[in-house]
N, C-alpha and C positions, 0 to 999 in steps of 0.2 A: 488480297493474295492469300491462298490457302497452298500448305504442306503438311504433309502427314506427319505423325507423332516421328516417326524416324527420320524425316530429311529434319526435321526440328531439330531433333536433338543432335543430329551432325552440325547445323548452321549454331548450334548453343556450343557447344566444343570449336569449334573454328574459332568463333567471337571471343572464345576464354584465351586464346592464343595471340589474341590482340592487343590486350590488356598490356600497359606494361607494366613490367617486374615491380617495379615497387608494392603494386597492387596485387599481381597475380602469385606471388609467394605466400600471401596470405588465402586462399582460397583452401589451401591443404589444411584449414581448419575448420570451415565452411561449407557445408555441402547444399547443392544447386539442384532445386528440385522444378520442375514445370506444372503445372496443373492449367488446364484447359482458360477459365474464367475466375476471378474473385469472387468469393461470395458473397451476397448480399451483406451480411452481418460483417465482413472485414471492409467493406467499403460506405458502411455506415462508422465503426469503430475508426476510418479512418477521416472521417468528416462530408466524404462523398457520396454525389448523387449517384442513384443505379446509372446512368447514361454518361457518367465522368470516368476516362478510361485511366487503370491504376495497369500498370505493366510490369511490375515487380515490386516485391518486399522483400526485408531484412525481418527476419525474427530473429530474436537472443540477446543479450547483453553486451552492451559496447564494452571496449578496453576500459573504458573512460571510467564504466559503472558497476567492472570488476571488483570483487572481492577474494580474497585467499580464503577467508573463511568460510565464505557463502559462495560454493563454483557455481555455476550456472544448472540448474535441473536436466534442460535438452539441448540439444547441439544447436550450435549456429545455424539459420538454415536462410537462403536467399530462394524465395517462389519467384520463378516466372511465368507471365501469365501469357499461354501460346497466343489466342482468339486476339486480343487486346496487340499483341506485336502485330500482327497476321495483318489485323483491321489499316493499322497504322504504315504499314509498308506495302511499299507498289515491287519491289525488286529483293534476290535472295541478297544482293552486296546493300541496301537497304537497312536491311532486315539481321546483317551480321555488324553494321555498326549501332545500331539501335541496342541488339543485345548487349552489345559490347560496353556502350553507354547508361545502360539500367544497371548491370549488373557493377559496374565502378562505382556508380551512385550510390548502388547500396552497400558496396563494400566501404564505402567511407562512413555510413550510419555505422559498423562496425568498428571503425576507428574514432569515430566524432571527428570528422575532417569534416570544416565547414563549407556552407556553397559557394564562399569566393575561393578557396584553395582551389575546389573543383573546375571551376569558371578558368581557372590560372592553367590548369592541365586539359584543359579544351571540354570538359564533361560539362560544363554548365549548360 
């Protein structure tokens, strides 16, 4: 399934509206950027082959590995990777619970909430 940089970023707003609140309050710290593919070098860093498909990251600093002293350099940032969803879904209602589901996943790297909590809130 392919959609353009614009229906994308509508069907990535929709899926944020999914979320629920526990999660989506925190997103107003986090900003949610798209980028086409991972690149090579972030899918080697992340232990993956080129042909294994990565559909989002969390960069930044968990709550968990916060300091006062030492803030964070750059903001929190979650990539999603369009190509990678696109591949993976046949349908745009698909393709709005997938984002919906990546982007929790990484908001829990954010909090260090582990993969049974998530499993427990249906994201596993």
């Amino acid at each position: 399934m392919k959609v353009s940089q614009k229906e994308f970023d509508r069907i990535v707003k929709k899926s944020i509206t999914r979320i629920p609140r526990e999660f989506r309050e925190y997103l107003e710290n986090i900003l949610i950027a798209v980028q086409k593919r991972p690149s090579r070098a972030l899918l080697q860093e992340m232990g993956l082959l080129p042909h294994e498909t990565l559909l989002g990251i969390y960069r930044g600093v968990s709550l968990e590995r916060r300091s006062v002293t030492t803030p964070p350099l750059y903001p929190d940032t979650i990539f999603l990777f369009q190509e990678p969803l696109e591949e993976r879904c046949d349908t745009i209602e698909e393709m709005e619970r997938q984002i919906e589901k990546t982007v929790v996943h990484e908001i829990a790297h954010y909090f260090g909430i582990s993969e049974e909590r998530l499993a427990d809130l249906g994201y596993g």
